[in-house]
C-alpha positions, -999 to 999 in steps of 0.1 A, spaced: 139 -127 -561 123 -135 -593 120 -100 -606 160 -98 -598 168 -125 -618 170 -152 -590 155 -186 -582 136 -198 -545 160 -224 -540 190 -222 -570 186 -245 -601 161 -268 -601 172 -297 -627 149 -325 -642 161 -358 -628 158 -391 -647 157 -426 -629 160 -456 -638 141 -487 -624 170 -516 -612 145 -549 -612 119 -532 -585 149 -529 -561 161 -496 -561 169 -465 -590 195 -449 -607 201 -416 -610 203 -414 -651 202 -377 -655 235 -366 -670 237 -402 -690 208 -395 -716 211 -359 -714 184 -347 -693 199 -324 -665 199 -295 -680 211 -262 -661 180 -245 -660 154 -237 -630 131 -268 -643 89 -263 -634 77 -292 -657 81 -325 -676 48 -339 -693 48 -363 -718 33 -375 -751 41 -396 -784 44 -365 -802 55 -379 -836 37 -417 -829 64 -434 -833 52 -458 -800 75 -441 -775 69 -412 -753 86 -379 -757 92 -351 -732 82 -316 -730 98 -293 -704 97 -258 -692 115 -238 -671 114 -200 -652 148 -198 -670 159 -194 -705 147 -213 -728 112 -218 -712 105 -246 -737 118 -280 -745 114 -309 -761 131 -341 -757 125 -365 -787 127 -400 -776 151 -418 -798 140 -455 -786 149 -482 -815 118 -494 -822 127 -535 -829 135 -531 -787 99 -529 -777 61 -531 -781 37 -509 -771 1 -503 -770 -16 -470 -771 -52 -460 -761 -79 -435 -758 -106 -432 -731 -143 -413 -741 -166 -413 -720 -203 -412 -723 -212 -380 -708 -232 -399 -687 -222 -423 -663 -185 -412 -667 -170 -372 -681 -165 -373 -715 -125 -371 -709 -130 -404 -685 -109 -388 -662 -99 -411 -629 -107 -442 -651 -79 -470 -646 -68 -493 -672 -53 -526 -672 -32 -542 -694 -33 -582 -690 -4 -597 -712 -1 -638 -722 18 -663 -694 17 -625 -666 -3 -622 -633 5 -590 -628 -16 -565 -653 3 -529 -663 -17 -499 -657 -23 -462 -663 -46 -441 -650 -66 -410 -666 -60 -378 -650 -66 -343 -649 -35 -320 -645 -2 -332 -640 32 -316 -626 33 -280 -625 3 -262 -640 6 -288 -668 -11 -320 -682 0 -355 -700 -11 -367 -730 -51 -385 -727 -29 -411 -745 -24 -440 -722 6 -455 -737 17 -492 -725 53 -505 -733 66 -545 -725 88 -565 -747 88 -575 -782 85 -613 -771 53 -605 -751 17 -599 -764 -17 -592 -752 -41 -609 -738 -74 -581 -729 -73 -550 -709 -101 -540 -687 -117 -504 -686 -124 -494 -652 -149 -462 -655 -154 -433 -630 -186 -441 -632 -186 -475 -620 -189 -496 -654 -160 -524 -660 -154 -532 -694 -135 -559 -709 -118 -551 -746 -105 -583 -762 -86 -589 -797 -58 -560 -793 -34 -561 -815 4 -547 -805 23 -513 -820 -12 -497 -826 -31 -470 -812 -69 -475 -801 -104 -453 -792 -125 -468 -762 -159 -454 -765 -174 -461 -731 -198 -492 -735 -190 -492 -777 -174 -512 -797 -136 -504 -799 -122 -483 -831 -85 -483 -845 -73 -447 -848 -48 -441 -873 -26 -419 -869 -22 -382 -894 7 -381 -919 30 -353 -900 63 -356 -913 89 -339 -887 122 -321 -896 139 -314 -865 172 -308 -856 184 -312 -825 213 -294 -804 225 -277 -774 211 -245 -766 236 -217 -758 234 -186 -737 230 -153 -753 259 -130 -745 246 -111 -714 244 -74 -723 233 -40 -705 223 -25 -738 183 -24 -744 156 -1 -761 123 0 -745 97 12 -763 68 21 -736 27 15 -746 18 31 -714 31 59 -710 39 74 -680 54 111 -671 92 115 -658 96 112 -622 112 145 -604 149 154 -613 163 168 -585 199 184 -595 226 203 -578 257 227 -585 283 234 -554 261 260 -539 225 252 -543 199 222 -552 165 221 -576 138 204 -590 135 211 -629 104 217 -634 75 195 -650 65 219 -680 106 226 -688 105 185 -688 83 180 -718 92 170 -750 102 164 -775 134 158 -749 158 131 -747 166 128 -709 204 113 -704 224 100 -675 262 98 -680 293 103 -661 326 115 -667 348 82 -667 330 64 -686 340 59 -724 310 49 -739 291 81 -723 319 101 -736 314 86 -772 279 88 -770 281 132 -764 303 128 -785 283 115 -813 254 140 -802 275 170 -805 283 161 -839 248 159 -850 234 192 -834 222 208 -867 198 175 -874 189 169 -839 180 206 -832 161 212 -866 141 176 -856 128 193 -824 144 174 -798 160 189 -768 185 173 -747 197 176 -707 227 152 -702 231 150 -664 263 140 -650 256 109 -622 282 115 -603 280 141 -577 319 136 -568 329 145 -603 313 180 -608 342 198 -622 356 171 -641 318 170 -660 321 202 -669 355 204 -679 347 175 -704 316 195 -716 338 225 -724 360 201 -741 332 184 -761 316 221 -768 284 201 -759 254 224 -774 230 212 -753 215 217 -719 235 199 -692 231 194 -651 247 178 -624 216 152 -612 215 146 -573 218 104 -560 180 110 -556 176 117 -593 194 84 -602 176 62 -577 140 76 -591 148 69 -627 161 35 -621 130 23 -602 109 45 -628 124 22 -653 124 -14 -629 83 -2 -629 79 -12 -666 93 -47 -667 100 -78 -650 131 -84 -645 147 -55 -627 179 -52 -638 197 -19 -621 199 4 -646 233 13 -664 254 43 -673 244 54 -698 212 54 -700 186 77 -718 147 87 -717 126 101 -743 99 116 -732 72 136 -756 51 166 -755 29 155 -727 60 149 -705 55 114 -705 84 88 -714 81 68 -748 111 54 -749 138 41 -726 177 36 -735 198 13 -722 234 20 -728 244 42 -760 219 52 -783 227 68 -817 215 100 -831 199 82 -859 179 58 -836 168 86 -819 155 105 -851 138 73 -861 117 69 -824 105 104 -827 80 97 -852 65 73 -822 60 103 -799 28 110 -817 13 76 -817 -23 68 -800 -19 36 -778 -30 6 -800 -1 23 -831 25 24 -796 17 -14 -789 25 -24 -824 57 -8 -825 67 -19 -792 68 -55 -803 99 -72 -828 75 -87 -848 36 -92 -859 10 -108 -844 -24 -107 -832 -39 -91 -799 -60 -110 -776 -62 -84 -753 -72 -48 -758 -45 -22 -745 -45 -14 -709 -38 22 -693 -5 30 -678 -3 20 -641 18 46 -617 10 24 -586 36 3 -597 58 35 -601 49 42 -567 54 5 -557 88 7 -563 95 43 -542 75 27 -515 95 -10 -519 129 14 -514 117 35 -484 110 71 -509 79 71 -495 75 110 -500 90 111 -535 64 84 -545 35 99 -531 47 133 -548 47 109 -580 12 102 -575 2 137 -568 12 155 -598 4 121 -620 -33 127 -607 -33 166 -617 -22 154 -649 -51 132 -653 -75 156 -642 -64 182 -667 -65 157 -699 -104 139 -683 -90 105 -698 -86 84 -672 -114 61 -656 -132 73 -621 -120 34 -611 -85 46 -623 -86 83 -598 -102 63 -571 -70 38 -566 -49 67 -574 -64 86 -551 -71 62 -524 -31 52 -524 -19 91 -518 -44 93 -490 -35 62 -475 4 72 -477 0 102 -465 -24 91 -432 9 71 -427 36 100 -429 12 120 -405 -6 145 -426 -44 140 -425 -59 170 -437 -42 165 -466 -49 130 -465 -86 132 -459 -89 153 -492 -78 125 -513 -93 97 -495 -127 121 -496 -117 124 -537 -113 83 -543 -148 80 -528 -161 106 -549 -154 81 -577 -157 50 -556 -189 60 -539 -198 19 -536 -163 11 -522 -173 0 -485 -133 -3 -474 -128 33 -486 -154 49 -465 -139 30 -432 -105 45 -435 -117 78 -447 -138 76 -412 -113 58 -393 -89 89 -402 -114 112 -395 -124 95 -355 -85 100 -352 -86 132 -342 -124 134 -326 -135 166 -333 -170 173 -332 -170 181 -373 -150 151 -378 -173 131 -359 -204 140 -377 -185 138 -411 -173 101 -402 -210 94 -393 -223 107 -429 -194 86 -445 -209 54 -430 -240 62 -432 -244 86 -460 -283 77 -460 -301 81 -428 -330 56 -437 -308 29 -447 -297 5 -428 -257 -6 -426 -249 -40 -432 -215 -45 -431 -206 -55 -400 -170 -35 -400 -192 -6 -409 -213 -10 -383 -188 -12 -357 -170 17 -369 -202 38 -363 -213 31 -335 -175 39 -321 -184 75 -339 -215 73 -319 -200 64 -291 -176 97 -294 -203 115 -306 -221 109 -269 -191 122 -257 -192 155 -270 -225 161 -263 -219 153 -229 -195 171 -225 -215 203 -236 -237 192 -214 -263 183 -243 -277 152 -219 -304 144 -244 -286 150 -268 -257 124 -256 -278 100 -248 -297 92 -283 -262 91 -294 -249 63 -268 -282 45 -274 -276 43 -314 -237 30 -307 -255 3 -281 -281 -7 -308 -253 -7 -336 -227 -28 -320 -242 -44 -289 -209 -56 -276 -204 -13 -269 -193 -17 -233 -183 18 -233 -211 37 -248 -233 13 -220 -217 27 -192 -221 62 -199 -256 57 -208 -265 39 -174 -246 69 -156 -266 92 -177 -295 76 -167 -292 79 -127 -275 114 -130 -302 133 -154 -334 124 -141 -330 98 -115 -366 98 -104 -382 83 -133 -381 46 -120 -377 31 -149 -342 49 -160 -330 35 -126 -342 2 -136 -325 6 -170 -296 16 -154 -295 -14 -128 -297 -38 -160 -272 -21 -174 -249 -20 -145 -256 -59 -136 -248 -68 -168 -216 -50 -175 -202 -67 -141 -213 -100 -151 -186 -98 -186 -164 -89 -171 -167 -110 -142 -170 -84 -115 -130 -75 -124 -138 -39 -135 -137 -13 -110 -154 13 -128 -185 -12 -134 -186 -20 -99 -187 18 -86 -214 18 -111 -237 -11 -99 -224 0 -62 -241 40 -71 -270 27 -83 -280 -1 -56 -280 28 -33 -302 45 -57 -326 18 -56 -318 19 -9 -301 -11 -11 -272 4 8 -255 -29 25 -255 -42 -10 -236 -9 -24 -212 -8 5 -202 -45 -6 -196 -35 -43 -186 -7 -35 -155 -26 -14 -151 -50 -44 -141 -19 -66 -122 -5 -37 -103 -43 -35 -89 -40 -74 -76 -3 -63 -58 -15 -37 -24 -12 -55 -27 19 -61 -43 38 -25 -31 78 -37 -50 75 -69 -79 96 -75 -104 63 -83 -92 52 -49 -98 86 -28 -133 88 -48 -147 58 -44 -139 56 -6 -157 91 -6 -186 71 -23 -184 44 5 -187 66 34 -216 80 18 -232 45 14 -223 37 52 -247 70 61 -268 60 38 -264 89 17 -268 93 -21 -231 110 -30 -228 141 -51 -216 130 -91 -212 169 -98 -188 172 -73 -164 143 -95 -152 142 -128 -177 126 -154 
């Protein structure tokens, strides 16, 4: 809403109020001037010119962002009093902030007071002036200092209409205030006259997204090396008058625009008006290159040119892009543009970045910042914002073969690149291509822990043994380190865990079972991987008492987690209490598992483990090669 021009809850006006005798207030806003129609963030105040009163400073998210209200008190109407807290740096900050100060007048109880603070309003701050106003038929008695560090101090002989410096625990020093004369007139603000029309000259640069364009048989892409410059890139349509006038002016000046270098491609906006385009053309002779662009072609170059600013206004017919010999746009048009305009912003084309900031500004100034590289995400932002997933992510693509062929941009810079095409394209359901670029952002990210967990999240996605072991060298690309993170650590030992389960299924026991061991020992809340090892354990090898044992504690404590609910735990601990001859025990887990089955009597966990239970009640050991792993 903000980039659109738009407010969170319409215009926000400053409000005024007036105090009636402690009983109530008065809404005084349009009296003295103050409810302006803006979208209001602020109102501080300060005696900016000392005259004794406080003036107002105000900003807003609208136009102007800056105000200031000059009070324009008589000053025969009041007194006033003015003062400065310092601190000693000791007991108190040196800006006494959260000190309170009171104000005792003659023949009043009741003391004024202000208080020091830090911050006020919106992202703003008052004056450290604590100013005191009371009538010109009152004067003071003493005001008290109350310190943030505990000290109270009395200041005595004040004298009204002067300002004053309170050094904590010092005697008190008149400040004077600097000669500033002030010249200011003051007035209404009025609104520019709104207007479509802008030229935008670009310090990143960026290339020209993909112009898609059409005829009545067939459609194309133009290709990227026939869209580099010099090249002025316009969109126009037939029925409207200032695109006419602006061909117009073009054709014209062929002979200087040609013998400048510059190309032009005019392409008509409107797909509905195809022969009417071209019948103006013929009309115009037009010596230039000319296309009919698709809707797509329109809708990427408005959000191309949304990308570079904040306020995205939709972008207007016509409207124009020069781009230069690197395919990359320097300037954007907004509305007509004339031929000598033109001429004049293709001496720019060959400026380095800092010489491209200068000119991109109205007037001079100095730089705090240094320059900063072009962004495409935002590009891509806006494809993504509007549902062109594809077209963004094609964006991207050929932005980062760019790159790669110039070696300018930084490995920080490919990696995000990089890392937003894979992630796009894990979401439109291509991960080989996917893997590549999140494989090539951790190339140049090789520290970037979030980047290896979807790279080997994507790669567990489709299980494969090779994808497995790959996800595994991701996370733990050196064997003799530990991981630490614990999302990394849970990851593997999932990878472990499906690791196991190749093995075992190639019936690589051993094998399997070192891998189920290192997913128990990396996440020991691997349920999973625990069952399979304590079925390993009694089906390869069951003599060896103590894999029995193992696979007893195992067993026990899988049923105990789940609260004996699982079924498959139970036919567990129920297989391996007959193991161990406790058969009466293994017929009564046994029935437990048989119990949370009883919904479903034809299913094939049913029919086995009733097999299993008949075994049990002949105190027989049953067959595991005979079921399913």
């Amino acid at each position: 809403m903000l980039h659109e021009g738009k407010s969170f809850s319409g215009h926000e006006r400053n409000c005024a109020f007036l105090n009636l005798g402690g009983n109530s207030f008065a809404d005084v806003s349009g009296l003295i001037g103050f409810n302006f129609d803006e979208d209001g963030r602020t109102v501080v105040s300060s005696d900016w010119d000392f005259d004794g009163d406080l003036d107002l400073w105000t900003t807003a998210r609208t136009a102007p962002r800056l105000r200031f209200l000059k009070n324009n008190s008589a000053a025969e109407q009041k007194n006033f009093l003015s003062v400065r807290l310092v601190g000693n740096g000791v007991d108190s900050n040196r800006d006494a902030v959260g000190a309170i100060v009171e104000l005792y007048l003659k023949n009043e109880k009741t003391p004024l007071i202000r208080t020091v603070t830090a911050g006020d309003a919106f992202i703003s701050q008052n004056s450290q002036w604590l100013t005191f106003h009371y009538s010109p038929d009152q004067s003071i008695r003493n005001l008290f200092v109350h310190w943030p560090g505990g000290q109270k101090q009395v200041v005595d002989e004040l004298i009204s209409n002067l300002f004053y410096k309170i050094h904590q625990g010092k005697k008190v020093e008149m400040w004077r205030p600097p000669f500033r004369p002030i010249d200011m007139k003051s007035g209404l603000s009025k609104a520019n006259a709104s207007s479509e029309q802008a030229r935008i000259v670009l310090t990143g640069r960026l290339p020209i997204v993909p112009i898609h364009i059409r005829d009545e048989h067939s459609e194309s892409e133009l290709p990227q090396q026939w869209l580099k410059g010099p090249l002025l890139l316009n969109l126009w349509a037939p029925w409207c008058q200032p695109c006419v006038e602006e061909l117009s002016s073009w054709t014209q000046s062929e002979e200087i625009l040609q013998s400048a270098g510059l190309r032009i491609v005019a392409l008509n906006a409107d797909g509905s008006a195809i022969d009417s385009a071209e019948r103006l053309l013929r009309r115009l002779r037009f010596p230039f290159h000319s296309a009919h662009a698709k809707q797509q072609t329109v809708l990427n170059l408005d959000w191309f040119q949304r990308s570079f600013l904040d306020h995205w206004a939709p972008l207007p017919i016509p409207s124009s892009f020069l781009i230069d010999r690197q395919g990359d746009v320097a300037v954007i048009y907004k509305g007509p543009v004339s031929p000598e305009q033109i001429l004049k912003d293709m001496k720019l084309l060959d400026l380095n970045m800092s010489e491209r900031r200068d000119a991109a500004i109205p007037f001079a100034g100095k730089w705090l910042k240094p320059t900063r590289f072009p962004n495409p995400l935002l590009v891509n932002g806006q494809f993504v914002a509007h549902d062109a997933i594809s077209e963004g992510t094609t964006y991207l693509r050929r932005y980062l073969e760019s790159v790669d062929d110039k070696s300018v941009a930084s490995p920080e810079h490919i990696a995000k690149i990089a890392h937003t095409i894979g992630t796009l394209l894990a979401k439109s359901e291509d991960p080989s291509a996917a893997k590549s670029y999140l494989a090539k952002a951790l190339r140049f990210a090789p520290d970037h822990t979030g980047l290896r967990i979807e790279l080997a999240e994507l790669l567990l996605s489709s299980a494969s043994l090779d994808h497995i072991q790959e996800a595994i060298a991701i996370l733990k690309p050196d064997p003799k380190v530990q991981v630490t993170d614990p999302a990394s650590r849970r990851l593997l030992s999932q990878a472990f865990f499906l690791w196991g389960e190749s093995l075992k299924s190639s019936r690589q026991y051993p094998e399997a079972e070192q891998a189920f061991r290192q997913s128990i020992q990396l996440d020991p809340t691997q349920v999973k991987a625990a069952e399979k090892l304590a079925w390993l354990f009694v089906s390869q090898n069951p003599d060896q008492g103590q894999r029995k044992s193992n696979a007893l504690a195992i067993a026990e404590r899988l049923c105990a987690i789940t609260q004996r609910k699982h079924a498959g735990y139970l036919d567990l601990l129920a297989f391996i209490q007959a193991l161990h001859g406790k058969f009466v025990q293994a017929i009564r887990t046994a029935e437990e598992a048989q119990t949370l089955r009883a919904d479903a009597p034809d299913s094939r966990a049913f029919k086995e483990g009733k097999n299993r239970m008949d075994h049990y009640h002949k105190r027989l050991i049953p067959d595991l090669r005979s079921e399913s792993d």
